[in-house]
C-alpha positions as CSV (number, residue, x, y, z in Angstrom):
1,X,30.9,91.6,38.4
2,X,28.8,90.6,36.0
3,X,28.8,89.4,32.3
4,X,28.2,92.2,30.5
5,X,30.8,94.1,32.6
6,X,33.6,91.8,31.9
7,X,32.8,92.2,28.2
8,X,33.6,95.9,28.0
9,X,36.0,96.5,30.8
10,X,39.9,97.0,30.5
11,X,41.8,94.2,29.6
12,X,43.5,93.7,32.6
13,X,45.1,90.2,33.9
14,X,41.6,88.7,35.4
15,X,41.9,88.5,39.0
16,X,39.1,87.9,41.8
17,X,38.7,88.2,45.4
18,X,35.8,85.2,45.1
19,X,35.1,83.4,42.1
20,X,31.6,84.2,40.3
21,X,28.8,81.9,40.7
22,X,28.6,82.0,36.8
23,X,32.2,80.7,35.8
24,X,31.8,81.4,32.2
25,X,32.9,85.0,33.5
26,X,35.9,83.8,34.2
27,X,36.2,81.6,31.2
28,X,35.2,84.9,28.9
29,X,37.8,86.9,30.9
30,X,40.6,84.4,30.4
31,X,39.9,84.3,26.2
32,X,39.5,87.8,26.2
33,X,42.9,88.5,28.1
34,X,44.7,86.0,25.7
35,X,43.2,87.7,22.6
36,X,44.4,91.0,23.7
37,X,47.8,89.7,24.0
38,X,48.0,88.9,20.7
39,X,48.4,92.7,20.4
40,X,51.7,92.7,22.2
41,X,54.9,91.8,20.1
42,X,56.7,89.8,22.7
43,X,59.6,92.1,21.7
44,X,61.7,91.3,24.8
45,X,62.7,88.5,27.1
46,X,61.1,90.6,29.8
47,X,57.9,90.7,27.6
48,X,57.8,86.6,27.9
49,X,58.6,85.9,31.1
50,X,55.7,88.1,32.5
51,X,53.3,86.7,29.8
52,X,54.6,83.1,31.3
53,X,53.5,84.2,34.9
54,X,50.6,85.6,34.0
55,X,49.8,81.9,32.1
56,X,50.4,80.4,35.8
57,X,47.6,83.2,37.5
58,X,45.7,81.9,35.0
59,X,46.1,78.6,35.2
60,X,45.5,79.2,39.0
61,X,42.4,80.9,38.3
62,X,41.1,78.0,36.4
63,X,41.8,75.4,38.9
64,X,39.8,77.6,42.1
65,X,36.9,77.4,39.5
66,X,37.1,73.9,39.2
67,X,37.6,73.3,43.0
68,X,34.5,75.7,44.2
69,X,32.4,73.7,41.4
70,X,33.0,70.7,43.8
71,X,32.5,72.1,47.2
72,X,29.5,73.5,45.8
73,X,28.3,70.2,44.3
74,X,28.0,71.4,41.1
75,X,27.4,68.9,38.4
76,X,29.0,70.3,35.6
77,X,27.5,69.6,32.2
78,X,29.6,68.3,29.3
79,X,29.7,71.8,27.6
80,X,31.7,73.2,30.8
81,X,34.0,70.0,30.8
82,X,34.7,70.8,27.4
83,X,35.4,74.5,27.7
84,X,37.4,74.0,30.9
85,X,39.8,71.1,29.2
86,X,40.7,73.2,26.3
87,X,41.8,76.2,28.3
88,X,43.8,74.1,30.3
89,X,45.7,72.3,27.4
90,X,45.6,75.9,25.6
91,X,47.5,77.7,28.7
92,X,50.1,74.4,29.2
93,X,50.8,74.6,25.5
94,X,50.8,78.5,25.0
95,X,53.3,78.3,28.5
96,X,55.7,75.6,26.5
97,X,55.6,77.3,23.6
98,X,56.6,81.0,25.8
99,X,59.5,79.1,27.3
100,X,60.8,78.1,24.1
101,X,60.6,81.4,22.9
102,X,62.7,83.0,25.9
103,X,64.7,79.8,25.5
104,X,66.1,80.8,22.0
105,X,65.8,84.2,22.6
106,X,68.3,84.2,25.4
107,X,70.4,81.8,23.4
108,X,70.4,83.9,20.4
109,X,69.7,87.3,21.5
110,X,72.6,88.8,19.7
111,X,72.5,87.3,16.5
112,X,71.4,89.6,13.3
113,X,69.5,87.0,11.5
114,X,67.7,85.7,14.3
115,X,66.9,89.7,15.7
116,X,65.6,90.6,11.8
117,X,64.2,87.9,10.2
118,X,63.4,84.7,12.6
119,X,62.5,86.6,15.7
120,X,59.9,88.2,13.9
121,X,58.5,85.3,12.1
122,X,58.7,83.2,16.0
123,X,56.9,85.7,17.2
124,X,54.3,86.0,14.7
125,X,53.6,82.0,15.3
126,X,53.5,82.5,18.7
127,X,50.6,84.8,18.4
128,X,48.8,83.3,15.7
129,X,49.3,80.0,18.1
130,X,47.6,81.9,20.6
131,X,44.5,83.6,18.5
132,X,43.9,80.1,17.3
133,X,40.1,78.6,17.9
134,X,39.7,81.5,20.4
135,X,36.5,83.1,18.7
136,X,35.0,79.6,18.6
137,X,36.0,78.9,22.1
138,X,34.4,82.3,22.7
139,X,31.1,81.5,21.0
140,X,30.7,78.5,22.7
141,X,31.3,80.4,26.6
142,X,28.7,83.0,25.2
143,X,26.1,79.8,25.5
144,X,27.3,78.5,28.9
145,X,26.5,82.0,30.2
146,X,23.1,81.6,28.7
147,X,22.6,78.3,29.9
148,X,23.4,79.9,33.9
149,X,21.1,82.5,32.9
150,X,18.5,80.7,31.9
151,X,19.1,77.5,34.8
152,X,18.8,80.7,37.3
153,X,15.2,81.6,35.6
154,X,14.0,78.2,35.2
155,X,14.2,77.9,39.6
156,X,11.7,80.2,39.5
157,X,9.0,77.6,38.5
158,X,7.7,80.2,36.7
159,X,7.2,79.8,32.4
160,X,6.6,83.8,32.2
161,X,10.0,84.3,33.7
162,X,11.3,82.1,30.5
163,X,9.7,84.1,28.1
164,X,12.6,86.3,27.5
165,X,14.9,83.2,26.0
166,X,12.2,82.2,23.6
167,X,12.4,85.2,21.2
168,X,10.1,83.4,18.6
169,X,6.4,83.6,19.5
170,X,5.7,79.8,17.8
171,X,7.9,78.3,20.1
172,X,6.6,79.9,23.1
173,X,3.0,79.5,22.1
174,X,3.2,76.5,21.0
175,X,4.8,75.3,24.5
176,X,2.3,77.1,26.4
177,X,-0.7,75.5,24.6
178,X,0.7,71.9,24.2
179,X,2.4,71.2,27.8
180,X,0.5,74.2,30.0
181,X,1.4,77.3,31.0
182,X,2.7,76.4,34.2
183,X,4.7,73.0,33.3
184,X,8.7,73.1,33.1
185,X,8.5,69.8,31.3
186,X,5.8,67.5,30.0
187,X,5.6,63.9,28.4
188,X,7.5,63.6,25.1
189,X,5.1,61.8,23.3
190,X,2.9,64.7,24.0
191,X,5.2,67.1,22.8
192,X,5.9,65.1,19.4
193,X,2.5,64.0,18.8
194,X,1.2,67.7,19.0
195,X,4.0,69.0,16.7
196,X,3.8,66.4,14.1
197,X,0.1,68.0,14.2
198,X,1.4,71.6,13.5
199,X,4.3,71.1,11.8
200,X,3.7,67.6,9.9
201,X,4.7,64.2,9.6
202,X,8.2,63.7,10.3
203,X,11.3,61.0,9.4
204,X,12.3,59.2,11.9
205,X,16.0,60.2,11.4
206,X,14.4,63.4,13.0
207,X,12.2,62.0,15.6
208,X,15.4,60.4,17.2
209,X,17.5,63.9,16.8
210,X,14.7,66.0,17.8
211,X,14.5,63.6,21.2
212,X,18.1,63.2,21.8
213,X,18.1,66.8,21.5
214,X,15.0,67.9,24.3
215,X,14.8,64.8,26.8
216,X,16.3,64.8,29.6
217,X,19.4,62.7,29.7
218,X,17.6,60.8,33.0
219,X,14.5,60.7,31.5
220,X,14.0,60.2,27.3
221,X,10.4,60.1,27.8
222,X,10.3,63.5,29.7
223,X,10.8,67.0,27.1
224,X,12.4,69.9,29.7
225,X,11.9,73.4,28.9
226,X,15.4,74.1,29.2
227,X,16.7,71.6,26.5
228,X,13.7,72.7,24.2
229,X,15.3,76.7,24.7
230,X,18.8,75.7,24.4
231,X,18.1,74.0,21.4
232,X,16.3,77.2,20.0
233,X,18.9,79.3,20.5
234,X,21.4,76.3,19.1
235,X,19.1,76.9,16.1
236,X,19.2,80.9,15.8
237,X,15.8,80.3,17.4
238,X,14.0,78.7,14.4
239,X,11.3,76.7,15.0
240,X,9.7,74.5,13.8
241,X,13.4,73.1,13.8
242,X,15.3,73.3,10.8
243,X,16.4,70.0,8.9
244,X,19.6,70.8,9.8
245,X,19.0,69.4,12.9
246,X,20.3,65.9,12.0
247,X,23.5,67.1,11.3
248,X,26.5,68.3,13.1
249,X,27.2,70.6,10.3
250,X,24.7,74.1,11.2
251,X,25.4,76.7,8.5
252,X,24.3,80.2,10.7
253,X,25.6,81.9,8.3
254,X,25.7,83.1,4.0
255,X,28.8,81.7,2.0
256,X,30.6,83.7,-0.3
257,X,26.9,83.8,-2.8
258,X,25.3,85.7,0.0
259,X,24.3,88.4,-2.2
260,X,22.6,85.4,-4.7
261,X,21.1,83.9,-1.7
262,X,19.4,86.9,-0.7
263,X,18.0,87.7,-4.1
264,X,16.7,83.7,-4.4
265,X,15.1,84.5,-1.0
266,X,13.4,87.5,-1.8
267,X,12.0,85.6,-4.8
268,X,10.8,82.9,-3.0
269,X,9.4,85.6,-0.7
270,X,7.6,87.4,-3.4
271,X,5.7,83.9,-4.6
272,X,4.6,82.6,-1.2
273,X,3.0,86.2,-0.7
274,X,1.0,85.7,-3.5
275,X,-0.1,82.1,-2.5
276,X,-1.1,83.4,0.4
277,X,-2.9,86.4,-0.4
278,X,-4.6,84.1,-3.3
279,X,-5.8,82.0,-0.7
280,X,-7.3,84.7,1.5
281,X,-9.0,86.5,-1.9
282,X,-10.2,83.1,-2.9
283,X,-12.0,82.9,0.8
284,X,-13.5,86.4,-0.1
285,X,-15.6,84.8,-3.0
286,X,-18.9,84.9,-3.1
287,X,-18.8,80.9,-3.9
288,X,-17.1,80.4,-0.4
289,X,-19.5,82.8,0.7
290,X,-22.4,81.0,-0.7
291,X,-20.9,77.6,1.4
292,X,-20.6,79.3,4.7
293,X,-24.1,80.3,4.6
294,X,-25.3,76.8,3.6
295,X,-23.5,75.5,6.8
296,X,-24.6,78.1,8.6
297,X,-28.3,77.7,7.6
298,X,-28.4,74.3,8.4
299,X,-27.2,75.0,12.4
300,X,-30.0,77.9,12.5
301,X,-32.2,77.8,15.7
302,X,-29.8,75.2,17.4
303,X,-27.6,75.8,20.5
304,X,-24.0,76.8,18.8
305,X,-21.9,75.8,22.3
306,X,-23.7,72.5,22.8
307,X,-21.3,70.4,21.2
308,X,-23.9,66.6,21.4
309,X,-26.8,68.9,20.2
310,X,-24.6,70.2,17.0
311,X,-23.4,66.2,16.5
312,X,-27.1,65.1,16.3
313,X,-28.1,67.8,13.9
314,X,-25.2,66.8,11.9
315,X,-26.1,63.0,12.4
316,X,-29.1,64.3,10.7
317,X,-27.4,65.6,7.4
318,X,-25.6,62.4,7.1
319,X,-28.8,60.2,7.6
320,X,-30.5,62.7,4.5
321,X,-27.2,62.3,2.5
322,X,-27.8,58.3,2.9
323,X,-30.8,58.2,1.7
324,X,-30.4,60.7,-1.0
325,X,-27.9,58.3,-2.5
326,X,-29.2,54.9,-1.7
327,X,-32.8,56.1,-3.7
328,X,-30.4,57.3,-6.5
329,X,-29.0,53.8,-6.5
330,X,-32.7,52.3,-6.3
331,X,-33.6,54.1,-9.2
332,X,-36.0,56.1,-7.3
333,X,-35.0,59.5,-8.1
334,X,-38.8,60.3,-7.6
335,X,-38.8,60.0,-4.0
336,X,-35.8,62.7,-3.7
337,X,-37.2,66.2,-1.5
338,X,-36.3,69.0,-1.2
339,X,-34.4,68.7,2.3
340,X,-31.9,65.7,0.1
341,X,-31.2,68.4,-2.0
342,X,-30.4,70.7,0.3
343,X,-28.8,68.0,2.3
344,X,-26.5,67.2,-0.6
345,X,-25.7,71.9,-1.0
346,X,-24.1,70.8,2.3
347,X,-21.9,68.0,1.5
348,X,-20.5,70.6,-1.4
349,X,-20.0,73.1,0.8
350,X,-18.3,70.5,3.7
351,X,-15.8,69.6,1.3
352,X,-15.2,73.4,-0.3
353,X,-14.1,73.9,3.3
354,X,-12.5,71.6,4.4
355,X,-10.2,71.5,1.5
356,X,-9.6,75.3,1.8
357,X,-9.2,74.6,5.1
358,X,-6.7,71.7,4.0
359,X,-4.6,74.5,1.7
360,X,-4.1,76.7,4.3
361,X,-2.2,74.0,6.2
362,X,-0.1,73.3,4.1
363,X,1.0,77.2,2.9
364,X,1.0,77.4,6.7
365,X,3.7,75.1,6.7
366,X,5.6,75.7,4.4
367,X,7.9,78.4,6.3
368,X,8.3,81.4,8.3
369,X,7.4,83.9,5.1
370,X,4.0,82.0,5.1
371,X,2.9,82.0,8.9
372,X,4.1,85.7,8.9
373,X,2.1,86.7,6.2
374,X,-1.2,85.1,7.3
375,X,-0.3,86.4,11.2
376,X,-0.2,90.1,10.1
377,X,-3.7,89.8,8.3
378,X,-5.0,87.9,10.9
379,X,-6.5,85.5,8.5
380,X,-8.6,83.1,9.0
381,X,-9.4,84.1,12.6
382,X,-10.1,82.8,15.8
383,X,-14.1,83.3,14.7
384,X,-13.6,81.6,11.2
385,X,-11.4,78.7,13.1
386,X,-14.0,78.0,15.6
387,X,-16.8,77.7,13.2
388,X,-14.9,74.9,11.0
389,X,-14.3,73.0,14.3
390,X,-18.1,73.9,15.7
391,X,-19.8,72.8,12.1
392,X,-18.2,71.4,9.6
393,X,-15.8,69.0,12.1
394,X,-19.3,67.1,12.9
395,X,-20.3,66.9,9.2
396,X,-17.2,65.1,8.7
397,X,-17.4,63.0,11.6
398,X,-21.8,62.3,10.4
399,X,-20.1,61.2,7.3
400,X,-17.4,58.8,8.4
401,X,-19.4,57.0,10.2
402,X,-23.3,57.4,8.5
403,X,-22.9,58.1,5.1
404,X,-19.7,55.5,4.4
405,X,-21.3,53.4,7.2
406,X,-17.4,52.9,9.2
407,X,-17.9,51.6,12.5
408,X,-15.6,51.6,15.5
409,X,-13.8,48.5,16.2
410,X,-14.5,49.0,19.9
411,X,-16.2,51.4,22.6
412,X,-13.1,52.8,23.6
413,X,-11.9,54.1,20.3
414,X,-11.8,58.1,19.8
415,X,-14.1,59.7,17.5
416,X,-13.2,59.4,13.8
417,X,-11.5,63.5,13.0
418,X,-9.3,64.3,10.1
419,X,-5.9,65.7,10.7
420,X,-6.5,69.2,9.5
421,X,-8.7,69.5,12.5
422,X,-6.8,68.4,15.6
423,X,-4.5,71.0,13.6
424,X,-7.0,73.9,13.6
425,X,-7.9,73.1,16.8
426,X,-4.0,73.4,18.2
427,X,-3.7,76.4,16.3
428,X,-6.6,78.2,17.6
429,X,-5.3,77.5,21.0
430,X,-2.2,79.2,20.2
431,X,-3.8,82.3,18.8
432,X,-6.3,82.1,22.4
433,X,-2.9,82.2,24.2
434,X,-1.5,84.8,22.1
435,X,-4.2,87.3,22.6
436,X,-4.7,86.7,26.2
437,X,-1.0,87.4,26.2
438,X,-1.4,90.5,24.4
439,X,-4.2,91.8,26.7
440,X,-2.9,90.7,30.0
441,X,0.2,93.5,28.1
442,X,-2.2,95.9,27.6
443,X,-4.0,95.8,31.2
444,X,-0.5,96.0,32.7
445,X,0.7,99.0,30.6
446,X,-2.6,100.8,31.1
């Protein structure tokens, strides 16, 4: 039998010949029998003392669960321990309450007011007693069943056959390219460090929630591909992870203004377009035009994938841009050449882009609507991306350490690099992994 099966079936009393090795079949079954007999009036004494014996199967049921989860081994995470103690207090309450029913009924079975008025109104709390927190309940077994499914996927060793539970791309790309495409789980600084890259700086209220949240219980310095999906799908599958995440309190749904919340979205919709495709026309300007070609020039003749050979050419700029400003400090404006003025057409154009570059980070973060927008027009592009990293990443690093004359306080210190780099850099890796995604589709469907 499987999930979807005991969804849709008949609402029978649940019975098995062997107990299913997911047990949130059974604990769907159970909920699902007890809201369907909140259809039935109880209008008899009959009508109670079968619902009483079916609470026993039931109850029976429960413990045969519990009892194959221990010759099995199973170690049963708090979620199922939860689940399993509220059906059990549900059915020995419900069964009380049934016998207290019959109890009176018997007692008083030939009264008039009790037959018109209070029978009616006892049997009315009896099945509103039993609807109670059901849906909840129900919500909750709808996880556990996920959580089976996706424990059964994740002995596979096998990321691809995870794919399926992470329904937004960022999250799975952004897995992928920061702990590898064939790692179940990964260092948590790691993790952090690479999506305070992305997604910016965070508080450390939501460092500690965001950890409690993916490490393993065993292990806090160890992030688990499994915690990091259940906690997307405890999110609606939003990520970057809502703020909401330091709270217990997750709204998943509109309040009573959902109508004003929707028109307030669409506005907010609307503007971030706009900032976006303002930000794409202002790349499209022959001014930004005019920079690229200056950086562009200035590589001309040089090896473009030999990374030292770039550095030194760029070591160059910065040693021009030196002396440019130390013979303007001198007084000696007379000594100034052509190649310092076209040295210093390159520092404009290194800080044009790298402060459009700057921009687009931050619209990139400021939601969904944003990254969307700026996916479907493919803008800036993997080509664009690697050229700020290849060019102008160098200039910046030439003038760190030349031009402002900063020195490393020892050998083993990493190269000086802005932020908005190591993002571009991430991010390009993502959209690498995205496209060989897409082909590897494409090869397999062709």
């Amino acid at each position: 039998m499987t999930y979807e099966e005991s969804t849709f079936k008949t609402l029978d009393l649940p019975n098995y010949t062997s107990i299913p090795e997911d047990s949130s079949i059974v604990y769907s079954d159970i909920v699902r029998f007890l809201k369907y007999k909140t259809c039935d009036n109880f209008l008899t004494v009959e009508d109670l003392e079968q619902f009483i014996q079916e609470l026993e199967h039931l109850q029976i049921t429960l413990s045969k669960v519990q009892q194959q989860a221990s010759v099995d081994d199973k170690t049963w995470i708090k979620e199922e321990n939860t689940i399993v103690k509220y059906l059990k207090v549900k059915m020995v309450n419900t069964k009380e309450f049934a016998e207290d029913f019959m109890k009176q009924d018997k007692k008083q079975e030939k009264q008039i007011k009790w037959m018109t008025i209070d029978r009616p109104l006892k049997a009315k709390e009896f099945r509103q007693y039993i609807e109670m927190d059901l849906d909840a309940l129900l919500q909750r077994i709808v996880g556990l069943h996920f959580q089976h499914q996706l424990n059964n996927a994740s002995k596979k060793q096998d990321i691809t056959s995870l794919r399926k539970f992470m329904t937004d791309d960022y999250s799975y790309f952004f897995w992928v390219t920061t702990m590898g495409q064939k790692n179940l789980d990964g260092s948590w600084q790691k993790f952090i460090d690479s999506y305070q890259v992305i997604y910016g700086k965070l508080d450390v209220l939501m460092l500690q929630s965001m950890e409690n949240l993916l490490c393993d219980e065993a292990d806090h310095k160890r992030v688990t591909i499994q915690r990091f999906i259940m906690a997307l799908q405890k999110f609606n599958n939003q990520f970057p992870f809502p703020k909401s995440i330091t709270s217990n309190n997750i709204k998943t749904s509109y309040n009573s203004s959902d109508v004003n919340q929707k028109i307030i979205f669409e506005e907010k919709r609307m503007q971030l377009t706009k900032v976006a495709l303002d930000l794409v026309e202002k790349f499209s300007e022959a001014t930004m035009r005019d920079h690229l070609v200056t950086i562009y020039s200035w590589y001309t003749g040089y090896d473009k994938k030999n990374k030292e050979v770039l550095r030194e050419r760029a070591n160059e700029w910065g040693s021009l841009v030196k002396e440019r400003r130390d013979l303007i400090s001198e007084n000696k404006q007379e000594l100034i050449q052509v190649k310092h003025e076209q040295a210093e057409l390159i520092d404009q154009a290194r800080r044009a882009i790298y402060f459009f570059y700057e921009q687009f980070v931050t619209i990139w973060r400021v939601g969904e609507v944003t990254r969307e927008i700026l996916k479907d027009i493919n803008f800036p592009g993997k080509g664009r991306i690697r050229d700020f990293l290849s060019f102008v990443a160098p200039l910046d690093q030439a003038n760190f350490y030349i031009v402002m004359g900063m020195e490393k306080e020892n050998d083993s210190e990493k190269d000086y690099l802005p932020k908005v780099y190591k993002f571009m850099d991430m991010y390009l890796d993502m959209l690498v992994q995205e496209s060989k995604e897409r082909d590897e589709y494409k090869n397999r469907m062709f």
